[in-house]
C-alpha positions as CSV (number, residue, x, y, z in Angstrom):
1,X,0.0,0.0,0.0
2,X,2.6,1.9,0.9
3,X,4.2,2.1,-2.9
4,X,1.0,2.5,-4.7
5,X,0.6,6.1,-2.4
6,X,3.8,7.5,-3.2
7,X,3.4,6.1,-6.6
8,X,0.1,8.1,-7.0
9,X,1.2,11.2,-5.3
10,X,3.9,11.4,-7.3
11,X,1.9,10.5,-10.6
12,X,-0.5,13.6,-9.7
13,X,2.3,16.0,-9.1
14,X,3.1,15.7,-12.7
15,X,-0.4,17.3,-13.8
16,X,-1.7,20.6,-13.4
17,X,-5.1,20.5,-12.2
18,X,-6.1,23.6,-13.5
19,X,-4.6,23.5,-17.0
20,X,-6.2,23.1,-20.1
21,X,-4.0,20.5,-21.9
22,X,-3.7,20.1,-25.7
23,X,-4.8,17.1,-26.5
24,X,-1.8,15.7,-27.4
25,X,0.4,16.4,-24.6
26,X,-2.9,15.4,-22.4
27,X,-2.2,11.7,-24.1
28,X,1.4,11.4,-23.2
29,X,1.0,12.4,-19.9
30,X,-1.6,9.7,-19.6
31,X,0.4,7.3,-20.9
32,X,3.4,8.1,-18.8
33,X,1.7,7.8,-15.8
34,X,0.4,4.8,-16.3
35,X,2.1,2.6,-14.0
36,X,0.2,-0.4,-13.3
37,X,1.0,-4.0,-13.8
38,X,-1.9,-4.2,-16.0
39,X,-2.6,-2.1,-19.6
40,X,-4.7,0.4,-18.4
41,X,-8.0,1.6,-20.0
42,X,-7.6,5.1,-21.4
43,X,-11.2,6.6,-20.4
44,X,-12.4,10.1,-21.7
45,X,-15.1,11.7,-19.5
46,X,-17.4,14.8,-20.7
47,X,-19.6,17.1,-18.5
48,X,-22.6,18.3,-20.4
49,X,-25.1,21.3,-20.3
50,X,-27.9,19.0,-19.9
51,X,-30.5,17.8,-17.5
52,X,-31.0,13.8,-17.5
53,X,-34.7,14.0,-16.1
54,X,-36.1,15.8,-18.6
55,X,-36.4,13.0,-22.2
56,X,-35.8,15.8,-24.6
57,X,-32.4,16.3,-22.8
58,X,-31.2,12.5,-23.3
59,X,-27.6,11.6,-25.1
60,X,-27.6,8.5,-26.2
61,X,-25.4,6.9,-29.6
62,X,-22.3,4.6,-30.6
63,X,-19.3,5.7,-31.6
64,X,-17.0,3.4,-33.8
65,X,-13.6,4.0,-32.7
66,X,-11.2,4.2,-35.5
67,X,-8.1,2.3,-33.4
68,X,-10.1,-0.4,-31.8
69,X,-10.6,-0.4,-27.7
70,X,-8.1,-2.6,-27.4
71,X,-10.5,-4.6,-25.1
72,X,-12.1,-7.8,-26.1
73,X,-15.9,-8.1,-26.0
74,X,-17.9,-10.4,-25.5
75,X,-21.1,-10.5,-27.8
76,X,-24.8,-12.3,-27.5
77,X,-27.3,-11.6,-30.2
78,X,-31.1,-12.9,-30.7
79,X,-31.8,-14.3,-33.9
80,X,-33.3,-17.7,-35.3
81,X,-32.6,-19.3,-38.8
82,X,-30.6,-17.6,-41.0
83,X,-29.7,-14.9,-39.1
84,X,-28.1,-16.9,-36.2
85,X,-26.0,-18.2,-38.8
86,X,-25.0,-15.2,-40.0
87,X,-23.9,-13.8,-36.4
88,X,-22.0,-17.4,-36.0
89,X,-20.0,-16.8,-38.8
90,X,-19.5,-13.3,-38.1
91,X,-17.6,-13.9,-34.3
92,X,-20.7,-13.8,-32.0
93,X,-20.0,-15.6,-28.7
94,X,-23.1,-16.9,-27.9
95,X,-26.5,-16.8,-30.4
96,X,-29.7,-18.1,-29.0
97,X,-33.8,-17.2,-29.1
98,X,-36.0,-18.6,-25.7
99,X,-32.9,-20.4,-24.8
100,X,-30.7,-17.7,-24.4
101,X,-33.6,-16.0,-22.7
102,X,-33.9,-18.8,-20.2
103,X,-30.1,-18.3,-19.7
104,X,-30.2,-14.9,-19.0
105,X,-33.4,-15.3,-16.1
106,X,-31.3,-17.4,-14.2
107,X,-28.7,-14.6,-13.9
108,X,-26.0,-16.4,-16.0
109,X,-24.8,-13.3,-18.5
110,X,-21.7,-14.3,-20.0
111,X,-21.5,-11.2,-22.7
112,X,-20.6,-7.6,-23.3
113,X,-22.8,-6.4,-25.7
114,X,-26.2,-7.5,-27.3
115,X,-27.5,-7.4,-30.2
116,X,-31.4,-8.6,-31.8
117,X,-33.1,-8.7,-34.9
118,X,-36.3,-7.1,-35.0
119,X,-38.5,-10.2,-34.8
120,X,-37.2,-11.6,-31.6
121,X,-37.8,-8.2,-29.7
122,X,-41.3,-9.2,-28.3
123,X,-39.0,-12.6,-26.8
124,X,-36.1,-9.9,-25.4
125,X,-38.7,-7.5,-23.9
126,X,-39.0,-9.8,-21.2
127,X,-35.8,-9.4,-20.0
128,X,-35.5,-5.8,-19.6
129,X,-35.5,-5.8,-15.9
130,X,-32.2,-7.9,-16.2
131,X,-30.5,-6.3,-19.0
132,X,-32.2,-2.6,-18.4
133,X,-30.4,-1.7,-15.7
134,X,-27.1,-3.2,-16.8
135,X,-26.8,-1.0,-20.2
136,X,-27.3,-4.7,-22.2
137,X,-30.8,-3.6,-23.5
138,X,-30.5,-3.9,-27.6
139,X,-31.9,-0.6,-28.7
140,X,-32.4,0.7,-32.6
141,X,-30.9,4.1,-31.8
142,X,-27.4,2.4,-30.8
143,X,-27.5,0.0,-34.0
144,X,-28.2,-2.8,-31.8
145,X,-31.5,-3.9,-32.8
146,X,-30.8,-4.6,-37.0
147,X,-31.5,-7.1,-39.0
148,X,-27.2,-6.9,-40.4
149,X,-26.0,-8.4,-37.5
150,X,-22.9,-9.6,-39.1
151,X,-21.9,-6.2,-39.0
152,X,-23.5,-5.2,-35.7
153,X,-21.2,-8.0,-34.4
154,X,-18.3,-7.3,-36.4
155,X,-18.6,-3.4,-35.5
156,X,-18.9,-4.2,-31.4
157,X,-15.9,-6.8,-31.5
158,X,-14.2,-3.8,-33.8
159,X,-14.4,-1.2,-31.2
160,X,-17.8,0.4,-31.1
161,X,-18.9,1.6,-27.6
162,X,-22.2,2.8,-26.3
163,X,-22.6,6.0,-24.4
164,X,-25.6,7.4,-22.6
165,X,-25.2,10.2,-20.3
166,X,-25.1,9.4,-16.3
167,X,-27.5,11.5,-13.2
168,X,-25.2,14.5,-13.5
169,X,-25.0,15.3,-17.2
170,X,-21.8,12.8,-17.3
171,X,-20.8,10.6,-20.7
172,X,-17.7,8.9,-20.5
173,X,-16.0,5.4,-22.1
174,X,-13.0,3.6,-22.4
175,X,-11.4,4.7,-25.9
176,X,-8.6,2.3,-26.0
177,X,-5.3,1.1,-23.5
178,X,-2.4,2.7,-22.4
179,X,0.0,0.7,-24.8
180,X,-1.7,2.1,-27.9
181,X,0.0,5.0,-29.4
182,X,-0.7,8.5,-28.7
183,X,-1.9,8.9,-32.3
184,X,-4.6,5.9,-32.0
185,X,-5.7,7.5,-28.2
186,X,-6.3,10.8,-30.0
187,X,-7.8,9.8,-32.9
188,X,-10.3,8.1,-30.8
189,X,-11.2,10.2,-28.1
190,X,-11.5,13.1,-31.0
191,X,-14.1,10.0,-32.1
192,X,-15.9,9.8,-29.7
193,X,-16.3,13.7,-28.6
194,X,-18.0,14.3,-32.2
195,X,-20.0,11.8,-31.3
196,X,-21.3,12.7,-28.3
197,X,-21.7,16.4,-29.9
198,X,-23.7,14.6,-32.7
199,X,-25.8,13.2,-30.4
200,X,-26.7,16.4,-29.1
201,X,-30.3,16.5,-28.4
202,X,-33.1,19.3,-29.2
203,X,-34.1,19.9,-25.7
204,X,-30.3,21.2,-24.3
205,X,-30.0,25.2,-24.0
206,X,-26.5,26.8,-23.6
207,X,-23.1,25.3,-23.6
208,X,-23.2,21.1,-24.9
209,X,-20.1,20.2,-24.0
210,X,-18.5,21.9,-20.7
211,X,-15.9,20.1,-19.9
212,X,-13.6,17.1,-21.4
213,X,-11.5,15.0,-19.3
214,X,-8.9,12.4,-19.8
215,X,-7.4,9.4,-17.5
216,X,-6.2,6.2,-16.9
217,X,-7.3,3.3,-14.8
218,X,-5.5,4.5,-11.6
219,X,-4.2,7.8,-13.3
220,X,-5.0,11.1,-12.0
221,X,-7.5,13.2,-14.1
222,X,-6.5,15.9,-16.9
223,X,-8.5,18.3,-18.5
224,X,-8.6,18.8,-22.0
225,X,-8.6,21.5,-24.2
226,X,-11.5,21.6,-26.2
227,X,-10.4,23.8,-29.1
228,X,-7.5,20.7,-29.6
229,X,-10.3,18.2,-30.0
230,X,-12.4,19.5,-31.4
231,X,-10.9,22.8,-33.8
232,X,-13.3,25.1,-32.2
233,X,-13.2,27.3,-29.2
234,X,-16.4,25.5,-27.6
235,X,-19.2,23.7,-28.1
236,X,-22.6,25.7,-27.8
């Protein structure tokens, strides 16, 4: 314990918590500090000018991360016939109709990410107490519900990620590991911020995007600035 508190303190002495770091020196810091044993997940946060409660105010996509997350997913999809075989071929872990249901009401969820085609919605509604509340729900607006689920499959083992904004106007993901380069981290996190900003819905007044932040696993925070990630002064 001892060395993991002077290798923290010491990792936060090296940022300045109230600079505005280009985005590219915000990367290499990251990746410097990241001292674990483990390859640590590079995670980009975002604080935005909306209110949760309200549904016009909801932010909710996928981004397709250019450079992969580097992390390996695990991937479940609904389908019968032809379409199983299709998300078989195309690297789905597990395929299945009412007996992946009766699976998943036991509590056994052995997957990442799942993905339906239309037809077996009315079987996967059932489960939305279970898979609700863990993010797992498929969902048309996140291009999990489709009826191409090779590449719904192919594109989540590739490095697409959900987002839907937390309580407290928060979106954040993991946009790759500490051993990718800092090219791939930036390219992705600039990914994934226009993504968000796409996602921008009707209801939000004022300034979108307040705030960008960058960290590792056990690294200390850093915030970005967003003229470097995005080529514009702010985001209104």
């Amino acid at each position: 314990m001892g060395n993991t508190g002077k290798r923290t303190v010491k990792d936060r002495q090296a940022v300045d918590r109230t600079k505005l770091y280009p985005l590219g020196e915000a990367v290499k810091l990251v990746k410097d500090n990241a001292n674990a044993k483990f390859d640590e997940t590079v995670e980009v946060a975002l604080n935005l000018g909306v209110d949760p409660r309200h549904a016009d105010q909801m932010v909710r996509g996928v981004c397709n991360l250019p450079n992969g997350s580097g992390r390996k997913v695990r991937v479940a999809v609904f389908a019968k016939g032809v379409k199983a075989d299709e998300a078989k071929k195309a690297g789905a872990d597990i395929v299945g109709a009412e007996d992946l249901v009766e699976t998943i009401t036991k509590g056994v969820i052995e997957f990442d990410r799942c993905i339906a085609t239309p037809d077996m919605m009315g079987l996967v509604g059932r489960l939305g107490k279970v898979l609700g509340p863990r993010g797992l729900m498929p969902n048309p607006k996140v291009g999990t519900v489709t009826m191409d689920v090779a590449n719904a499959v192919k594109a989540a083992k590739g490095g697409a990620v959900e987002f839907r904004v937390e309580k407290a106007g928060i979106v954040h993901a993991g946009v790759g590991k500490a051993s990718f380069t800092v090219e791939q981290i930036a390219g992705n996190v600039k990914a994934f911020v226009d993504a968000v900003i796409k996602a921008k819905p009707q209801g939000a007044k004022g300034t979108f995007v307040k705030k960008v932040s960058i960290s590792s696993t056990m690294g200390p925070g850093l915030k970005l600035d967003l003229a470097s990630v995005t080529g514009a002064g702010g985001i209104a």
